[in-house]
GUTI-584800 format. One line per 4 residues: number of its first residue (from 1); for each residue x, y, z of N, C-alpha, C. Coordinates in Angstrom, 3 decimals. Layout:
N
NUM) X,Y,Z,X,Y,Z,X,Y,Z | ...
//
This chain:
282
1) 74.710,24.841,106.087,75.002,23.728,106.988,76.352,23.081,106.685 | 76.590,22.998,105.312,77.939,22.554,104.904,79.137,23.488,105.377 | 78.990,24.352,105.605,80.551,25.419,105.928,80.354,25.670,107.230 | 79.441,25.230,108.260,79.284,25.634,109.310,79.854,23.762,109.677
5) 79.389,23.106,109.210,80.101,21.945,109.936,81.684,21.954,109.893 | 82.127,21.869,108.004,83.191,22.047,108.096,84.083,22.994,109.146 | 83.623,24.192,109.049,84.224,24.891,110.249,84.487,24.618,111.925 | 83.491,24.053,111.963,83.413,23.474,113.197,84.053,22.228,113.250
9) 84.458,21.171,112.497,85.367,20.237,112.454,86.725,20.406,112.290 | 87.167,21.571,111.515,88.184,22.391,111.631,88.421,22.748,113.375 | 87.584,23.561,114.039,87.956,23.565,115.227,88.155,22.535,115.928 | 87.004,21.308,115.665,87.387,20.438,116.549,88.370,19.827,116.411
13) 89.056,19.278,115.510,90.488,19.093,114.703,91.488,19.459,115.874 | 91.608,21.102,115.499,92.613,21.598,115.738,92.635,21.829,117.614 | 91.313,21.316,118.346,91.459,21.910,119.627,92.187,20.413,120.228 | 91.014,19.574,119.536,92.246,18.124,119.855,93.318,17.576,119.879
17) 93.824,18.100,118.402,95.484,18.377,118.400,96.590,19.011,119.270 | 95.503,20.181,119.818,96.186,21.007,120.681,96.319,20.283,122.085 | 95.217,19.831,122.477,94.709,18.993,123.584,95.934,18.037,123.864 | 96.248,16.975,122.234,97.354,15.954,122.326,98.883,16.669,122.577
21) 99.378,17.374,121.920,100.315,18.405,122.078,100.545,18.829,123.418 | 99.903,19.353,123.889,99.918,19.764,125.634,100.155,18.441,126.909 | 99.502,17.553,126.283,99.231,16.423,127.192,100.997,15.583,127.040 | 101.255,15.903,125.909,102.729,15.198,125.991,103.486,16.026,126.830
25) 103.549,17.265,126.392,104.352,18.521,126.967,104.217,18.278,128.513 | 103.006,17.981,129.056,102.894,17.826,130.679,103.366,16.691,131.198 | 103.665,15.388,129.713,103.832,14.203,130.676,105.853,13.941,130.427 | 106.506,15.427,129.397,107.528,15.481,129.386,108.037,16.393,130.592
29) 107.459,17.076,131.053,107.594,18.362,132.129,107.889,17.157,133.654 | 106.859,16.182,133.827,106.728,15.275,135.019,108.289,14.952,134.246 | 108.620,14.269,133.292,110.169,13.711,133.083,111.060,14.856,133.540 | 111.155,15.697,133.401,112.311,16.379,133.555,112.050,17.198,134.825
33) 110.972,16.933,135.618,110.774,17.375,136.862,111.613,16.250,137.709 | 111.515,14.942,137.448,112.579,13.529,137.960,113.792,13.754,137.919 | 113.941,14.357,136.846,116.087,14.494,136.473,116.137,15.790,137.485 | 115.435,16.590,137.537,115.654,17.806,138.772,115.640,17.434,139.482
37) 115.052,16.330,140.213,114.761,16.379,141.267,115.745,15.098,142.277 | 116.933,15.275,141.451,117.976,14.054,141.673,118.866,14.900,142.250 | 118.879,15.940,141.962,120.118,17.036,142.207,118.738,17.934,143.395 | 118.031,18.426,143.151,117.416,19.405,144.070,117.276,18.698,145.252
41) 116.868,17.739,144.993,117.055,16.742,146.915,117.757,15.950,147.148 | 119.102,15.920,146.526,120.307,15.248,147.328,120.690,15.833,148.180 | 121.733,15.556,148.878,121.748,16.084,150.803,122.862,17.269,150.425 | 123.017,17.798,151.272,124.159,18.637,150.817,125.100,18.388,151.794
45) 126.452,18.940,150.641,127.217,18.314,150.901,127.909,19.541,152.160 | 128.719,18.680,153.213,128.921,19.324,154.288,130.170,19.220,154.380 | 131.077,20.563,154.180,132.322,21.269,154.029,132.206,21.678,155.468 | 134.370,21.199,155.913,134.958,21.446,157.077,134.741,19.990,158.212
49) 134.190,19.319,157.596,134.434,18.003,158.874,135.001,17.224,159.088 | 135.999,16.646,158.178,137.257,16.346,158.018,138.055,17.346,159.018 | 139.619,16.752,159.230,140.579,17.582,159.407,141.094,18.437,158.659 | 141.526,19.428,158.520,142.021,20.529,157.279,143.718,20.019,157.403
53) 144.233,18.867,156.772,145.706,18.728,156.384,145.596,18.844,155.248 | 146.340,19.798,154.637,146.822,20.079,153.417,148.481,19.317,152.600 | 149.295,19.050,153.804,150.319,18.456,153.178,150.245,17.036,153.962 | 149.090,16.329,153.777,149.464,14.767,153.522,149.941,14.326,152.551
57) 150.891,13.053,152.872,151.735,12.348,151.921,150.721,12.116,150.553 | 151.761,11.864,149.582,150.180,11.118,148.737,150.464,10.121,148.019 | 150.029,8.877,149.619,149.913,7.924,149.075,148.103,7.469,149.414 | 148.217,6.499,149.084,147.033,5.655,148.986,147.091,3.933,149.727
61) 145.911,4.074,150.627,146.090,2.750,151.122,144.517,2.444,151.198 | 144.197,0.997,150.721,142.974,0.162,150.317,142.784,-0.791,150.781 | 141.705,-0.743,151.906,141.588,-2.099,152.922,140.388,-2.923,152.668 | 140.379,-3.857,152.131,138.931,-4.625,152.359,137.572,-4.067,151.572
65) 138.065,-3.583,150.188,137.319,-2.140,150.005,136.116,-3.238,149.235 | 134.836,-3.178,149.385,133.525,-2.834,148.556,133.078,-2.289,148.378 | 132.073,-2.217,146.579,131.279,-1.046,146.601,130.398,-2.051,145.411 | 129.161,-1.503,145.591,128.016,-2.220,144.831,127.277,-0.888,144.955
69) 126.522,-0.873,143.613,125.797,0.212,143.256,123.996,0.050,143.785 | 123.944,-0.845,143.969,122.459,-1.194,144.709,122.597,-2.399,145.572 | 121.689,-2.279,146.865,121.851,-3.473,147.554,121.721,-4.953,147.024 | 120.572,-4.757,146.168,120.252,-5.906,145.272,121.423,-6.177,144.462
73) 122.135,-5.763,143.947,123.113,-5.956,143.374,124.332,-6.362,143.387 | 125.029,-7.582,142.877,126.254,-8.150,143.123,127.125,-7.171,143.528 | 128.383,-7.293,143.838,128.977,-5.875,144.298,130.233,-5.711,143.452 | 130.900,-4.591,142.658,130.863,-4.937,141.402,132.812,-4.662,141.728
77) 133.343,-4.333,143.337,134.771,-4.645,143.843,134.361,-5.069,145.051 | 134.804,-6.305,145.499,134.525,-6.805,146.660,136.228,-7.039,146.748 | 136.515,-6.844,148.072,137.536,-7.561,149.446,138.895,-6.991,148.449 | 138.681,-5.651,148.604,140.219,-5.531,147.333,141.117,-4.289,148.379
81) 142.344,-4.809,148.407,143.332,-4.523,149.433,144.544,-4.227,148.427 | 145.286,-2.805,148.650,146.401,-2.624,148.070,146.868,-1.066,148.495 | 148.416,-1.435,148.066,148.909,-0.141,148.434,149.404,1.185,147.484 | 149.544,2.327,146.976,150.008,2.679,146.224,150.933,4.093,147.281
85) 152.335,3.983,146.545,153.310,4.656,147.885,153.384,6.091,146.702 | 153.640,6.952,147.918,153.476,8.487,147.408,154.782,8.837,145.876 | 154.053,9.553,145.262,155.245,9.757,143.814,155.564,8.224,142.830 | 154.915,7.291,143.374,154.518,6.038,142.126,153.427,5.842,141.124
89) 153.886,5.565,140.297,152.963,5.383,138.915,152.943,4.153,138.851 | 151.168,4.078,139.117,150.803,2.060,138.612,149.648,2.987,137.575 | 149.297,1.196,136.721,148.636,1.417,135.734,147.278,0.430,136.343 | 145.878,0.579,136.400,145.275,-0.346,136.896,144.487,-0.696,135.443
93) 144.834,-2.447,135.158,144.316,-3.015,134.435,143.161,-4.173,134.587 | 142.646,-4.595,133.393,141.872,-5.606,133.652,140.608,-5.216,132.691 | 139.591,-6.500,132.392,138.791,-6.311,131.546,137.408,-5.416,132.038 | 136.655,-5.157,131.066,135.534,-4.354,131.478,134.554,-5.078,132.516
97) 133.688,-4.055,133.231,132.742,-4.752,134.536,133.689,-5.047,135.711 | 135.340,-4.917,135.519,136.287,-5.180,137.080,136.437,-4.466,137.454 | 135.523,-3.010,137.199,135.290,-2.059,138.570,136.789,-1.040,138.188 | 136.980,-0.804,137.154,138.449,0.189,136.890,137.778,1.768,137.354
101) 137.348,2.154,136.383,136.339,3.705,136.849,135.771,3.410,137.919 | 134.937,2.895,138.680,134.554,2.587,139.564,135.359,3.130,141.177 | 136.495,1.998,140.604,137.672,2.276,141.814,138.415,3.598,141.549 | 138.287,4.216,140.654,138.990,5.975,140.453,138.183,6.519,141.101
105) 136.800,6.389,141.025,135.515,7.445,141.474,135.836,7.118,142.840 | 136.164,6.157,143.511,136.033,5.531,144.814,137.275,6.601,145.816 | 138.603,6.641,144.784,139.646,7.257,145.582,139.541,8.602,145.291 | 138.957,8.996,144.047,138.719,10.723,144.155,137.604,10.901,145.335
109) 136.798,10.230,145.598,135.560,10.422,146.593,134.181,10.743,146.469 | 134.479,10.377,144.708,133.072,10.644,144.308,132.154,9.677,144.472 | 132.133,8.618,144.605,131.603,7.602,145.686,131.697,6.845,147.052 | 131.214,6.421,147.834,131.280,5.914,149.157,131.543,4.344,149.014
113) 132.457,3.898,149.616,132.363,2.289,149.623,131.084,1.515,150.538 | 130.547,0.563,149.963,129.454,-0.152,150.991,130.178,-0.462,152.128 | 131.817,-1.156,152.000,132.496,-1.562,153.461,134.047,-1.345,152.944 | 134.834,-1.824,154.124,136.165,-1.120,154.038,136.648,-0.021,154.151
117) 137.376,0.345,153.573,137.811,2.094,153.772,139.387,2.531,152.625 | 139.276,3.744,152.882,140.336,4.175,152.050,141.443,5.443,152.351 | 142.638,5.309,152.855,143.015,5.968,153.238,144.405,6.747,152.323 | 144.448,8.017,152.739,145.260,8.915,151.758,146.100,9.713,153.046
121) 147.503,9.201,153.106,148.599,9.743,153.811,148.321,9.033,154.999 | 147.417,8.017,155.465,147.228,7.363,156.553,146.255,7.725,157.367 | 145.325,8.914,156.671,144.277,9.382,157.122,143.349,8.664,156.386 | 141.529,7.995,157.202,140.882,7.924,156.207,140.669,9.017,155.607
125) 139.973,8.640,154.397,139.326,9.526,153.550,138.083,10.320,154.016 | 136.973,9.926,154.542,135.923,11.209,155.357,136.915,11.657,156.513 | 137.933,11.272,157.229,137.997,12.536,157.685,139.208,13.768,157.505 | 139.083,13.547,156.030,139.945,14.493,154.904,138.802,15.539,155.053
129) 139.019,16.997,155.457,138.246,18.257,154.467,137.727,18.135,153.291 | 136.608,17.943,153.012,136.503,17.962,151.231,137.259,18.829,150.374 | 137.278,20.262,150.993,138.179,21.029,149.851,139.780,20.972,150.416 | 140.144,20.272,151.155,141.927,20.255,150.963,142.071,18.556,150.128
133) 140.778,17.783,150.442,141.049,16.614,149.467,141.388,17.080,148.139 | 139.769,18.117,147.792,140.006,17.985,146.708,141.094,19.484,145.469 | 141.561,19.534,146.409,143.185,20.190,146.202,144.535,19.415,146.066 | 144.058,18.703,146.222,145.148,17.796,147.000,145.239,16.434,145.112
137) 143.981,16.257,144.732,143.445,15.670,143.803,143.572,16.107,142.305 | 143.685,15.367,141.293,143.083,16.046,140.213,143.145,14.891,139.383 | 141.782,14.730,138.187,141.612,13.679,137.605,141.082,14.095,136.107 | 141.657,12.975,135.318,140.722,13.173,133.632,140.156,11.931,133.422
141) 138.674,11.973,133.402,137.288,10.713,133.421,137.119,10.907,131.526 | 136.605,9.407,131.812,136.371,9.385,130.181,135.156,10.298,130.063 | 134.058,10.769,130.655,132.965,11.824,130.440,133.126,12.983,130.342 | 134.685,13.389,130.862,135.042,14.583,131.437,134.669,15.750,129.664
145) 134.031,17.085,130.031,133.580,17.823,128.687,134.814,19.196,128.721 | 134.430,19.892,128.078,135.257,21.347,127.919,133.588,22.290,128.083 | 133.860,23.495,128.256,132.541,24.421,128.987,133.235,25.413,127.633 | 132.235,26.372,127.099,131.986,27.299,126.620,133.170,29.094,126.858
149) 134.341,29.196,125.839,134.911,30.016,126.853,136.212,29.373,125.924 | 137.103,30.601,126.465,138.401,29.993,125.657,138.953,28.821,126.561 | 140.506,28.855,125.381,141.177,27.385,125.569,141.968,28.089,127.375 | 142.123,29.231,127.375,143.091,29.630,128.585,141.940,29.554,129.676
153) 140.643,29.656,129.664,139.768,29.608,130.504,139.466,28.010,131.046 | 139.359,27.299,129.819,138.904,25.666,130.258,140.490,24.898,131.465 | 141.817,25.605,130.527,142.667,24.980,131.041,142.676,25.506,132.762 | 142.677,26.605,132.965,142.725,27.497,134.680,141.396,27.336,135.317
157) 140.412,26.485,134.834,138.621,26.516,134.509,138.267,27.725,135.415 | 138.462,28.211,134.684,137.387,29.631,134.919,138.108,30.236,136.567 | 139.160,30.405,136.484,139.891,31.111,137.552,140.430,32.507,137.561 | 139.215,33.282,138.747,138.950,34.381,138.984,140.722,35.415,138.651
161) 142.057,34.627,139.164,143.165,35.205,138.232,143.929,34.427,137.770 | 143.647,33.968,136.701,144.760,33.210,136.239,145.864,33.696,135.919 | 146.912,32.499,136.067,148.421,32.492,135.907,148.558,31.851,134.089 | 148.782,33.044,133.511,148.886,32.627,132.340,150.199,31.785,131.700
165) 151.600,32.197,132.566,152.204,31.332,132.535,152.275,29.661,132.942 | 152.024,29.777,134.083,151.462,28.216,134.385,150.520,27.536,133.060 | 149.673,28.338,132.900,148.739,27.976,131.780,149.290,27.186,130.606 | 150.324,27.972,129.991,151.207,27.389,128.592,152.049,26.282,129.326
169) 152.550,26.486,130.830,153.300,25.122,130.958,152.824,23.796,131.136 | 151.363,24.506,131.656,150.828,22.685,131.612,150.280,22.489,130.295 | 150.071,23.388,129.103,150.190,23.240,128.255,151.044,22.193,126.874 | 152.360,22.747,127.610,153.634,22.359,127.263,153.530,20.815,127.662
173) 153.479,20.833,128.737,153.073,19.341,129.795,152.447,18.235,129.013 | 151.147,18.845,128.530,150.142,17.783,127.647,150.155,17.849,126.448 | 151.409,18.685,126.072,151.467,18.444,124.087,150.786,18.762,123.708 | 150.078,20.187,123.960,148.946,20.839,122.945,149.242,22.062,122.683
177) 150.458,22.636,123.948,151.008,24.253,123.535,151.176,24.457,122.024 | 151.493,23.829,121.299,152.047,23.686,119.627,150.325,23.864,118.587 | 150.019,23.509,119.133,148.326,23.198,118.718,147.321,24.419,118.917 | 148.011,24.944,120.624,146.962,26.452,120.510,148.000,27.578,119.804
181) 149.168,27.318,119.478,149.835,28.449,119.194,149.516,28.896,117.791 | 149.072,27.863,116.936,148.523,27.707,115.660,147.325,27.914,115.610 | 146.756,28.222,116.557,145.432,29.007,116.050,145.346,30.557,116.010 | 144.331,30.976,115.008,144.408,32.325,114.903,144.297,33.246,116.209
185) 143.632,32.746,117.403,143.267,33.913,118.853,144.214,32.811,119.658 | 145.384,31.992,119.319,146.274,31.352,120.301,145.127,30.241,122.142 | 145.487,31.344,122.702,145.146,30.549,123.893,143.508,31.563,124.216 | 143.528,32.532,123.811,142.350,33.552,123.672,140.836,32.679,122.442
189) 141.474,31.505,121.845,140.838,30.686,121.055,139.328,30.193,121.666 | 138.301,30.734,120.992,136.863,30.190,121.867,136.252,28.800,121.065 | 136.209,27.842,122.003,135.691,26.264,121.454,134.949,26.069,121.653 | 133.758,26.521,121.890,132.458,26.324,121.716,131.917,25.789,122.922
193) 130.576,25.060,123.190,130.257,24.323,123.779,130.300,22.802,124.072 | 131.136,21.947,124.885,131.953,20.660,124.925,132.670,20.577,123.660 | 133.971,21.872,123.666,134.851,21.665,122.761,134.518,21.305,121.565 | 133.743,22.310,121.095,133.256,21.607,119.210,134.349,21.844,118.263
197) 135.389,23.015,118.505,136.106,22.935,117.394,137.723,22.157,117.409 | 137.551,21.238,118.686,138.729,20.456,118.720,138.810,19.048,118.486 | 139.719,18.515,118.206,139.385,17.446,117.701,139.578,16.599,118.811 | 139.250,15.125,119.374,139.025,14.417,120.357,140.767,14.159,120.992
201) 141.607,14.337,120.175,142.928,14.132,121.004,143.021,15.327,121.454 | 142.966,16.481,121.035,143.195,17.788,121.567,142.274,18.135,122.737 | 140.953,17.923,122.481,140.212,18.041,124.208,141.064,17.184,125.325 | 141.002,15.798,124.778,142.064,14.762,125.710,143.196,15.691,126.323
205) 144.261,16.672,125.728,145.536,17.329,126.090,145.119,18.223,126.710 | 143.984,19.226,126.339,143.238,20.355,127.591,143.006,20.192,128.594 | 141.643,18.878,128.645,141.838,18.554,129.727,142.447,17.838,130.649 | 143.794,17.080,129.637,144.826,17.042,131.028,145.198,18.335,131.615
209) 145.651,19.016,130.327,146.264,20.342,131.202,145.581,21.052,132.623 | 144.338,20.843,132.047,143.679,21.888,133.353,143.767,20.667,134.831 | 144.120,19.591,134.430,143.760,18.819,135.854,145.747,19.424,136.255 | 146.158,19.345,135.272,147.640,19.718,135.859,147.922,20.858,136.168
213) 146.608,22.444,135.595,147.036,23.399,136.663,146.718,23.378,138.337 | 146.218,22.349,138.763,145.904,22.324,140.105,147.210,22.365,140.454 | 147.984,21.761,139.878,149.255,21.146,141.124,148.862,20.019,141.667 | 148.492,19.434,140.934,147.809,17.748,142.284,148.453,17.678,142.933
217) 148.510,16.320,143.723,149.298,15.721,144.616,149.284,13.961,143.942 | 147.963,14.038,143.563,147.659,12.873,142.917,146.756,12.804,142.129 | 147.037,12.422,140.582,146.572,12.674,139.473,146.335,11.131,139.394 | 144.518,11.096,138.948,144.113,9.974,138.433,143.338,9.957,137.016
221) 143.927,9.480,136.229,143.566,9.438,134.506,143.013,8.296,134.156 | 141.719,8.185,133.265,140.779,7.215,133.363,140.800,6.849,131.777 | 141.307,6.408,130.962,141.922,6.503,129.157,141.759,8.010,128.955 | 142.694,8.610,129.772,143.256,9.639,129.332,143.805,10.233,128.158
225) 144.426,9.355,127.780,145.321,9.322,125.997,144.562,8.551,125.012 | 143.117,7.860,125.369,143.197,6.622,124.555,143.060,7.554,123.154 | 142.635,8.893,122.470,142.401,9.333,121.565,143.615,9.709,121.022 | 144.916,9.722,121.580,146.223,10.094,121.038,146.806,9.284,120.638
229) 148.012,9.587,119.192,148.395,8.421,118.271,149.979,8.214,119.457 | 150.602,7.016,119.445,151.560,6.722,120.006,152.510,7.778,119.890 | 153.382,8.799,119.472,153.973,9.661,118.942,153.810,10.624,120.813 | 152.379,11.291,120.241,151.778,12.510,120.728,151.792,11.152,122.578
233) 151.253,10.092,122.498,151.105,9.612,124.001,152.116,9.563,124.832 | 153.227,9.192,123.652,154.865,8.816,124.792,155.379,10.258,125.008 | 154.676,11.726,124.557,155.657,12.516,124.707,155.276,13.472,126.140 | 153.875,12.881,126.306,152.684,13.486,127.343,152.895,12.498,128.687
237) 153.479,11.184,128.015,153.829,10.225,129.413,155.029,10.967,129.873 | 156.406,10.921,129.010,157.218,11.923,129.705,157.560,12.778,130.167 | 156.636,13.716,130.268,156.433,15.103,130.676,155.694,14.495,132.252 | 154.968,14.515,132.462,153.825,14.081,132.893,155.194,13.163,134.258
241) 155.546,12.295,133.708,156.879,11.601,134.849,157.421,12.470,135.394 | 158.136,13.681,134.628,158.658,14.744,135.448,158.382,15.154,136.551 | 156.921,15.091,136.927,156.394,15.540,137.985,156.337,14.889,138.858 | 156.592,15.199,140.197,156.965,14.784,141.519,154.954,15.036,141.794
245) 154.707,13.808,141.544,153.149,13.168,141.559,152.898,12.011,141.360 | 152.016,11.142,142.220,151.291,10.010,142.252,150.212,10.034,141.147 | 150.791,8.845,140.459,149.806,8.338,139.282,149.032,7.699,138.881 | 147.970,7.626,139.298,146.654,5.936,139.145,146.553,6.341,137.943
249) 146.554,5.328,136.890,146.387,5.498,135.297,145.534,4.030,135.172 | 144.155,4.482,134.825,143.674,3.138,133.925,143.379,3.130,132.770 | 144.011,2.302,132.047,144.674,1.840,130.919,144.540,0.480,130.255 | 144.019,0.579,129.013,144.503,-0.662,128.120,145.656,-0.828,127.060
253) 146.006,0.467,126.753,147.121,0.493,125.349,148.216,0.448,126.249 | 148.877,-0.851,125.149,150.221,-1.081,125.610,151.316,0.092,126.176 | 151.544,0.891,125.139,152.410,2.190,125.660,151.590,2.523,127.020 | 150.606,2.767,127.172,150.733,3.522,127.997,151.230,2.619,129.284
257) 150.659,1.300,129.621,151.021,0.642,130.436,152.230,0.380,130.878 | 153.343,0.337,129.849,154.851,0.101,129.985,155.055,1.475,130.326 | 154.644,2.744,130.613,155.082,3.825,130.751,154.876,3.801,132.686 | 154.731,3.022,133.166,154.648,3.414,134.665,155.223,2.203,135.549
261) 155.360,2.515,136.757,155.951,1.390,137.390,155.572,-0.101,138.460 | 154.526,0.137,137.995,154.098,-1.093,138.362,152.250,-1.038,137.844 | 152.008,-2.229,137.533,150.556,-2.818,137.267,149.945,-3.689,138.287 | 148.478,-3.327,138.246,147.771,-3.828,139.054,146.363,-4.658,138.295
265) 146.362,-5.578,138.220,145.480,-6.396,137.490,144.068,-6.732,138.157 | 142.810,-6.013,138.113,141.880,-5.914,138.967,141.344,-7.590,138.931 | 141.479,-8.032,137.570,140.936,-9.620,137.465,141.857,-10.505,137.991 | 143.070,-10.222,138.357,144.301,-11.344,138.694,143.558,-11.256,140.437
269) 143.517,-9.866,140.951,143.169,-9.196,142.069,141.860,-10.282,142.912 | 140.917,-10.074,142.127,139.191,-10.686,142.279,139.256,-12.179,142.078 | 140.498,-12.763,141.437,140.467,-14.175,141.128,141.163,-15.378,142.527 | 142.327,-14.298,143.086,142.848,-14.276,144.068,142.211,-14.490,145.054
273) 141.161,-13.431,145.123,140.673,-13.423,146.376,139.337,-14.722,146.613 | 138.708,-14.492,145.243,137.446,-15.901,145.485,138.665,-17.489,145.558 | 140.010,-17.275,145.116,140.330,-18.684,145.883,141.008,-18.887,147.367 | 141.005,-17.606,148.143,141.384,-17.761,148.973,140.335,-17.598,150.039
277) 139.383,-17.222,149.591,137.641,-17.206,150.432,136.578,-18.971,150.416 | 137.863,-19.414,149.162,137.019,-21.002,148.936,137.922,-21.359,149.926 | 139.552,-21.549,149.813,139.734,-22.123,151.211,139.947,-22.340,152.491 | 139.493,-21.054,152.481,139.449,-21.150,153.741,138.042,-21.871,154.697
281) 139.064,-22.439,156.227,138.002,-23.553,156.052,136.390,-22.449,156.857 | 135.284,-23.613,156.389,134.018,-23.449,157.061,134.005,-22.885,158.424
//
């Protein structure tokens, strides 16, 4: 009776355990059935309804623009109007929560404004083509990763023929040509998965480079440099000027700010506008 219970408490033990084990596993499966299911039933996206202009100017014009991330929610750029003229470099400043990333995501088009609009060469923006916009575009986000694959692959990202020359010049461009040449497989160099064997200024210079093999038209950098020592930043700002390209740069380090030609202060911007909404009359 003694080894027959034990045994049997042994099973029951272990079927319960199993029981608890499974029951998490099913109520982690419902979790990650949610994160799928953010991407499996979003709408798709519908290429060609725009006009197909490929050589619009590239400037930028901002009317009345809002955007709030939930209705319930304060709106986090309200009534913001400005111009940026084709081949100028502004720096957009201001403290955190004034909507800096926000308003980059807004002019690349990775978000929709609640009201206003946004126009690029004097066209709005929906009725830009998505793929001549986003030709036309190229940006480095503070989230932005490196993919699995060499350094010549991340920079051309994964382009069916790359131009290996172009490759080293935008290389050259972002001050890292010196950096892959010193490695043992050069530009043939494999970095792992989100760039493990580079160090955080050197992903920073890749992935400028690869936004600079597009050829933008208009390059928007989101603390692009903030991981580079002053030296390596002023030599990537000057290169980078060379180019006959429009520059939205948001920025807090001094260098980089004095490196462009005009600033835009999102809090001077928002402070402006709530005193000119107080007086105006009732």
């Amino acid at each position: 009776m003694l080894f027959a219970f034990m045994s049997f408490k042994d099973q029951f033990t272990h079927r319960v355990g199993s029981f608890i084990e499974k029951s998490i596993e099913f109520k982690m499966l419902g979790l990650h059935t949610e994160r799928v299911a953010d991407i499996a039933l979003a709408d798709t996206e519908r290429n060609g309804l725009g006009c197909g202009q490929r050589d619009l100017p590239a400037c930028v014009q901002i009317r009345d623009l809002e955007f709030s991330y939930a209705p319930s929610e304060p709106p986090v750029i309200s009534n913001l109007s400005l111009d940026i003229q084709a081949g100028e470099s502004v720096a957009i400043v201001g403290p955190s929560g004034y909507g800096k990333t926000t308003l980059a995501k807004l002019i690349l088009g990775l978000l929709q404004p609640s009201s206003g609009e946004i126009l690029v060469g004097g066209v709005r923006l929906p009725q830009i083509d998505n793929r001549d916009y986003r030709d036309m575009v190229a940006a480095v986000m503070q989230e932005d990763q490196l993919f699995a694959g060499s350094i010549a692959d991340n920079i051309c990202f994964f382009d069916p023929e790359p131009d290996q020359a172009w490759i080293e010049t935008c290389a050259q461009l972002a001050a890292v040509h010196q950096d892959i040449v010193a490695m043992p497989m050069t530009y043939n160099t494999l970095i792992g998965d989100m760039g493990t064997v580079l160090s955080g200024g050197q992903k920073q210079r890749v992935l400028l480079a690869r936004a600079l093999y597009k050829r933008p038209k208009i390059l928007v950098l989101d603390e692009a440099t903030s991981h580079l020592d002053v030296a390596r930043e002023r030599l990537v700002n000057g290169a980078i000027q060379q180019l006959k390209l429009t520059r939205i740069i948001i920025a807090h380090r001094p260098e980089t700010i004095a490196s462009v030609d005009r600033v835009i202060d999102l809090q001077a911007l928002a402070q402006r506008g709530r005193r000119e909404a107080v007086s105006q009359p009732a």
